[in-house]
C-alpha positions as CSV (number, residue, x, y, z in Angstrom):
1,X,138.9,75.0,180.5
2,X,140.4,75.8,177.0
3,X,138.1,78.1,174.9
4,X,138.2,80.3,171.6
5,X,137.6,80.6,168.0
6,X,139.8,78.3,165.4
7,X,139.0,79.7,161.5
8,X,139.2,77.3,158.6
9,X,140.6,78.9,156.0
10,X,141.1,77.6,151.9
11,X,140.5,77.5,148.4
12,X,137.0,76.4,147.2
13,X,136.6,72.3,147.4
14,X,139.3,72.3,150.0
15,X,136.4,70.1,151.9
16,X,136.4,72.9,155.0
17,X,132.8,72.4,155.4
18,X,133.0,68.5,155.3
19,X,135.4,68.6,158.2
20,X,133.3,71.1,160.3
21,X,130.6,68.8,159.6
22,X,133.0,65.5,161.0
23,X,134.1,67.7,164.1
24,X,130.6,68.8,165.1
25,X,128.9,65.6,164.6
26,X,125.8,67.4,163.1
27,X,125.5,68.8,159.4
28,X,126.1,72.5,160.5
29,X,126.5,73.4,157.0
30,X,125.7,72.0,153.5
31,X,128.1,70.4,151.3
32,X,128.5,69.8,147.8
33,X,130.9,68.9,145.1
34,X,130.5,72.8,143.3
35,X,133.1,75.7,144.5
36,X,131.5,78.6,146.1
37,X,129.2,76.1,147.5
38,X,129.5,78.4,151.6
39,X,128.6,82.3,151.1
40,X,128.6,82.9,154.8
41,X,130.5,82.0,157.7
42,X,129.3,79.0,159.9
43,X,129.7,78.6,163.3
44,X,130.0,74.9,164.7
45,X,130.3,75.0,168.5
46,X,132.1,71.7,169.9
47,X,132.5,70.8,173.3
48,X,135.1,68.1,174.3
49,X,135.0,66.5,177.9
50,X,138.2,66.9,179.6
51,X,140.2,63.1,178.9
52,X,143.0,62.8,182.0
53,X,146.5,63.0,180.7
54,X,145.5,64.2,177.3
55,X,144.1,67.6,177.6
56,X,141.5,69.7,179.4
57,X,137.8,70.0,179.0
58,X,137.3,72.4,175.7
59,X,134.4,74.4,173.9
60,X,136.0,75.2,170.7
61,X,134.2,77.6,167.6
62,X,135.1,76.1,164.8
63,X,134.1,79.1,161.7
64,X,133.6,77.7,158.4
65,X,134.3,80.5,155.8
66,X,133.7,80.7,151.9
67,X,136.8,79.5,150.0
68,X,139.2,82.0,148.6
69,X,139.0,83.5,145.2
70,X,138.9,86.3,143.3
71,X,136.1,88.8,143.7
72,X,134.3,89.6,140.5
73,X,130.6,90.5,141.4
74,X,129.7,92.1,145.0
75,X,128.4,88.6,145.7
76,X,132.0,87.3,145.3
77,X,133.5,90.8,147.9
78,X,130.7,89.8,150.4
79,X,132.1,86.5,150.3
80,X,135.7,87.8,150.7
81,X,134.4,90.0,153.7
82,X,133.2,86.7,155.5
83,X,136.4,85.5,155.8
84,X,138.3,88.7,156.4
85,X,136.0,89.2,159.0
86,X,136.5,85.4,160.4
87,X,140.4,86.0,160.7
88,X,139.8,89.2,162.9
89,X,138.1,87.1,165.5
90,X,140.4,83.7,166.4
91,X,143.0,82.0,168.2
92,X,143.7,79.7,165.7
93,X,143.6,79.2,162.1
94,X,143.4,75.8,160.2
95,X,145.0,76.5,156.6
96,X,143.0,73.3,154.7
97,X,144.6,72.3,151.3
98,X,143.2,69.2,149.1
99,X,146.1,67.2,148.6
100,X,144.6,65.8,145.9
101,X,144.0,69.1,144.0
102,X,147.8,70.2,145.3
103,X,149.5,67.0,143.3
104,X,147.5,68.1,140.0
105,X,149.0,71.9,140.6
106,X,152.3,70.6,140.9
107,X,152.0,68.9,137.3
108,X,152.4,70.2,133.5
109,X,149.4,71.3,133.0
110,X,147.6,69.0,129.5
111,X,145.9,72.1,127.0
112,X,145.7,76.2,127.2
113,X,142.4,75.5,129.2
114,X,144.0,73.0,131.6
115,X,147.1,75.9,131.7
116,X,144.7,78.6,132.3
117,X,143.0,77.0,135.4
118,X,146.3,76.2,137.1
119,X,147.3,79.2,136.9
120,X,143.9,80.5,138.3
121,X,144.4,78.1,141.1
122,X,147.8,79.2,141.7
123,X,146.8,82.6,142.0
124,X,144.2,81.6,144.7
125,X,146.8,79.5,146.6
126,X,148.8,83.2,146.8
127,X,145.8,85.2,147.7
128,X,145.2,82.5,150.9
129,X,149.2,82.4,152.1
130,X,148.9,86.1,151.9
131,X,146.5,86.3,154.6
132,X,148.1,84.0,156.3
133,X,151.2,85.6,156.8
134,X,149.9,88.4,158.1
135,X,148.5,86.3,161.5
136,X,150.1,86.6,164.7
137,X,148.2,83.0,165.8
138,X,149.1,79.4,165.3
139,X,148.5,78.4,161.8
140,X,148.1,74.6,161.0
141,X,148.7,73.2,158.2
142,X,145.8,70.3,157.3
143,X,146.4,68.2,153.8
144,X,142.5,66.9,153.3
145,X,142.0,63.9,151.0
146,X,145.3,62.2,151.6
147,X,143.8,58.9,151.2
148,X,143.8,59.8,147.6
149,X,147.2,60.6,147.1
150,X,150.0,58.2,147.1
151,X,152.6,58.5,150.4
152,X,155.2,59.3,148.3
153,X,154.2,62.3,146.7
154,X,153.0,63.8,150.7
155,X,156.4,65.1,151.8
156,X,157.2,67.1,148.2
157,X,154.4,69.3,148.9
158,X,154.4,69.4,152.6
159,X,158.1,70.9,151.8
160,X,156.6,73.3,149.3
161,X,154.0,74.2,150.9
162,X,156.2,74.7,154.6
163,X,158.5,77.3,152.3
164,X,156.2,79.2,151.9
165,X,154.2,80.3,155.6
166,X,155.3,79.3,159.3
167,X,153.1,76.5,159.9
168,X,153.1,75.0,164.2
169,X,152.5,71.9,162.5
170,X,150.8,69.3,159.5
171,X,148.2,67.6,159.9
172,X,147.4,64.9,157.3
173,X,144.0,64.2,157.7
174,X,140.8,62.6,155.5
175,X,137.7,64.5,156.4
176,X,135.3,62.0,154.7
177,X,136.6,59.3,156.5
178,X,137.0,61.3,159.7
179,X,141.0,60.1,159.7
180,X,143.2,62.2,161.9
181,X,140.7,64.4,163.4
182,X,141.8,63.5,166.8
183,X,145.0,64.4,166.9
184,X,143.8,67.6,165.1
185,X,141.5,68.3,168.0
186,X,144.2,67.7,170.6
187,X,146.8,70.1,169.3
188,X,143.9,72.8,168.6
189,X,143.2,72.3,172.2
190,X,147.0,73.0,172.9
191,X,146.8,75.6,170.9
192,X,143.7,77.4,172.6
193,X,143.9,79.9,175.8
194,X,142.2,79.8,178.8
195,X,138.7,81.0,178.7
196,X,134.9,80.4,179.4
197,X,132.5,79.1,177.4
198,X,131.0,81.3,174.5
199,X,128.3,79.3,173.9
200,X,125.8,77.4,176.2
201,X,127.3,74.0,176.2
202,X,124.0,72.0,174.4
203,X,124.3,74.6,171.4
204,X,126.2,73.4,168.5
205,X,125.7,76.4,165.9
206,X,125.5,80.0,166.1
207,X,123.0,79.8,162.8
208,X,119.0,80.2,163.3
209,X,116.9,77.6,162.1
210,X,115.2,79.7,159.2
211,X,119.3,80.2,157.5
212,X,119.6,76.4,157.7
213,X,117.0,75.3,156.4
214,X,117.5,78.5,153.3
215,X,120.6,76.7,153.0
216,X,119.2,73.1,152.7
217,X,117.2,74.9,149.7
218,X,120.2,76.3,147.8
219,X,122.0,72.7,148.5
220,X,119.4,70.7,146.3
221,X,119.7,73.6,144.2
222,X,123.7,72.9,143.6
223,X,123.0,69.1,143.7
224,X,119.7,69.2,141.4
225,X,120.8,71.7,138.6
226,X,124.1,72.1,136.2
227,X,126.8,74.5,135.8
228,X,125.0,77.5,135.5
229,X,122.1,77.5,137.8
230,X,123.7,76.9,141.3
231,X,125.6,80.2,141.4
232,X,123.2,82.7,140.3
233,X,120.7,81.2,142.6
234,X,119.8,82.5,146.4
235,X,117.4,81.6,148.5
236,X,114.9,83.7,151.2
237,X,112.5,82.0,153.3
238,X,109.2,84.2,153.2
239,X,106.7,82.5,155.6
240,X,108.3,80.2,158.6
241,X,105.8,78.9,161.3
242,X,106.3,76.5,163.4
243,X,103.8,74.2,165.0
244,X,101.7,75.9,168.2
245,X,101.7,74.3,171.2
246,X,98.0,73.3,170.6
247,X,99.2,71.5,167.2
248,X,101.8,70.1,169.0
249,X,99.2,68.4,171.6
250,X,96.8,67.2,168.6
251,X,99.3,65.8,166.5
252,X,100.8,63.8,169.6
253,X,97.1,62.5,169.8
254,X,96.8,61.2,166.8
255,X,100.9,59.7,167.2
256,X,101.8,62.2,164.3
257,X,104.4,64.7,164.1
258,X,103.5,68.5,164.4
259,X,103.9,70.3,160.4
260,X,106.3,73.6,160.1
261,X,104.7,75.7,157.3
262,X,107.6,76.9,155.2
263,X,107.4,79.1,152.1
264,X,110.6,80.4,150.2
265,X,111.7,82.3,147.2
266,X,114.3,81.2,144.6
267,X,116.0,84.2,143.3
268,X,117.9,83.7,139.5
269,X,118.7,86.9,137.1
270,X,117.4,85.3,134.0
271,X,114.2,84.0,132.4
272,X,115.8,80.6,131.0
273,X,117.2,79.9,134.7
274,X,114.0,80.1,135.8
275,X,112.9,77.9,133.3
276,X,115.3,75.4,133.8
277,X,114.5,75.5,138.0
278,X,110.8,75.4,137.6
279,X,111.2,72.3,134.7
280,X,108.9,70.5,132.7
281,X,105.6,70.5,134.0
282,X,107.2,72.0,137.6
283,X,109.1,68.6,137.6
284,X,112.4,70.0,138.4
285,X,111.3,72.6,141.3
286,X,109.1,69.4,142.8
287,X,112.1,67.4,142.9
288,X,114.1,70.2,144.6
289,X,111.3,70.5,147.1
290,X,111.2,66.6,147.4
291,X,114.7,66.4,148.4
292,X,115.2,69.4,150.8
293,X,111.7,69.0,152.1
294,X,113.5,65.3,153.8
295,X,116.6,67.5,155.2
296,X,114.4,70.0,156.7
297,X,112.8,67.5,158.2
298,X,115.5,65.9,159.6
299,X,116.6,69.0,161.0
300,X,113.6,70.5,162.8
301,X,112.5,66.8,163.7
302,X,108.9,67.8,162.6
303,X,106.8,66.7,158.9
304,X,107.3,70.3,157.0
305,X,105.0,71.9,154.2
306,X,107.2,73.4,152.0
307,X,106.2,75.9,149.3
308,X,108.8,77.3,147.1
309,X,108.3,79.7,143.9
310,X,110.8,81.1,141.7
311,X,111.2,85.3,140.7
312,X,114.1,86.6,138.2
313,X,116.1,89.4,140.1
314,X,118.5,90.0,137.0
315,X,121.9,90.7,137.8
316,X,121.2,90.3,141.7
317,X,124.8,88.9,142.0
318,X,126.2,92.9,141.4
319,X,123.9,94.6,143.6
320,X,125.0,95.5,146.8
321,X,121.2,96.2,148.1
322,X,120.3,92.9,147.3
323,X,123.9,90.5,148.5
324,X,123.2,93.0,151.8
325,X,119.6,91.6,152.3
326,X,121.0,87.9,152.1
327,X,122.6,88.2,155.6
328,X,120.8,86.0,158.2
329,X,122.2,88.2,160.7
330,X,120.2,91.2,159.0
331,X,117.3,89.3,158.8
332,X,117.1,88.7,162.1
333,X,117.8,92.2,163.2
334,X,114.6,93.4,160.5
335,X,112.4,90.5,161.6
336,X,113.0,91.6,165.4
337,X,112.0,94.8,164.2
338,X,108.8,93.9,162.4
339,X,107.7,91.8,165.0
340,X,107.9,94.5,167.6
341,X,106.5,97.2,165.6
342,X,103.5,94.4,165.1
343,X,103.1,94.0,168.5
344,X,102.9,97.7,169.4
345,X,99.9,98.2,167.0
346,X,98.4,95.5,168.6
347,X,98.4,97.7,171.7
């Protein structure tokens, strides 16, 4: 079988986690119309059956990583470590570009602010074919959103954008409309070497439960509040316990569904943020609670108690400590020492 790690690399909005999303038929990780909206990088696990004449059976890693832009806070260099980290380990790298966004770059820009974020943007296209060029893998080129631009402005910028990086080949796709994502999957598999699975063949991400559903949090978050809010907010799940096998049995009685108790932490750096999160009467935090409370529970396929309270961490965003404890992969590693250390006072 084919097997190895394909990286999705692009500027923010590119729609890299809408196609993970499409590929691995599950919501693997959230999505929103906000850049920045990924801080870490996702695994999505796919395994394709073998189809006779076409290619071989497949488990393929697709790794979602944070778009590309310039670092500013040590939030921002964690970010840029994700996905300098993400190109170390693959086989195969999908270079996503909005096609949309690309025909808008192309244009005179209308005002010094419209000029001053095209020229932002251009500066982030650089910083991506940068790293690109420095691969020894196959790069594809995939043009997202091309139902939104017209057919004959595709070629012009495929030819750009072929001058500047060695691409194996482009890929016109639609991600929202899951549009070319077979012949994607076909040439990735091409692409990929022989190996063995990495992952056991029902598991589908490489993320623990408690990250997801942090991340569910910080997506009604972006969806829920304005400009400000959704980037100087993180999220940290406190409490997380899942039904026993006793509540389990009970709730089954009574044809219910077992509760997870969940409590979390919203973390802001400034008193009117947390004024604006918490709302009128707690209105606002209730209706972020509301709406992730139904994705959580949708997730773990159980009904979910969900508590959620709001501290001011000011300027968390440039403190190393603090980005550092965000990592699910350190909290795992602290929580697996905790619970041993709990269990040998218990002896």
């Amino acid at each position: 079988m084919k097997s190895g790690f394909v990286s999705i690399l692009g500027r923010p909005n590119a729609g890299k986690s809408t196609l993970l999303n499409a590929l691995i038929g599950e919501k693997v990780a959230i999505v929103t119309p906000k850049a920045q909206t990924t801080r870490n990088r996702i695994m999505g696990v796919l395994e394709v059956a073998a189809k006779k004449g076409q290619h071989p059976a497949a488990q393929i890693v697709f790794v979602d990583t944070p778009g590309v832009h310039h670092a500013n806070t040590h939030l921002d260099k964690k970010m840029m470590q994700e996905v300098h980290e993400a190109l170390q380990t693959r086989d195969v790298l999908l270079l996503m570009v909005d096609a949309a966004k690309q025909v808008q770059l192309s244009e005179e820009p209308k005002g010094r602010g419209a000029a001053d974020k095209q020229e932002q943007e251009r500066k982030e296209e650089e910083s991506v074919f940068a790293l690109i060029r420095e691969l020894d893998c196959p790069v594809f080129l995939v043009l997202n959103k091309i139902d939104l631009v017209p057919r004959e402005k595709l070629l012009p910028m495929i030819t750009e954008l072929n001058a500047k990086a060695k691409f194996a080949e482009v890929l016109p796709i639609s991600a929202r409309k899951k549009d070319g994502l077979d012949l994607l999957l076909k040439r990735v598999i091409e692409a990929l070497p022989t190996g063995e699975r990495y992952f056991p063949k029902e598991q589908y991400t490489d993320q623990p439960e408690r990250f997801m559903v942090a991340e569910l949090i910080r997506e009604r978050i972006l969806l829920d509040t304005g400009e400000e809010i959704p980037y100087a907010a993180a999220v940290v799940i406190e409490q997380y316990e899942e039904p026993t096998e006793e509540e389990i049995r009970k709730a089954q009685r009574y044809k219910k569904l077992p509760v997870t108790h969940i409590s979390a932490v919203i973390y802001c750096e400034r008193d009117g943020q947390k004024a604006i999160l918490i709302g009128k009467g707690g209105a606002k935090l209730k209706e972020i609670g509301t709406g992730a409370r139904k994705e959580i529970e949708s997730l773990l396929g159980t009904r979910v108690y969900l508590e959620l309270r709001v501290i001011v961490e000011p300027k968390w965003r440039e403190s190393r400590g603090f980005v550092e404890s965000l990592d699910w992969r350190r909290q795992l590693e602290e929580l697996s020492v905790r619970q041993s250390n709990e269990e040998g006072s218990e002896e």
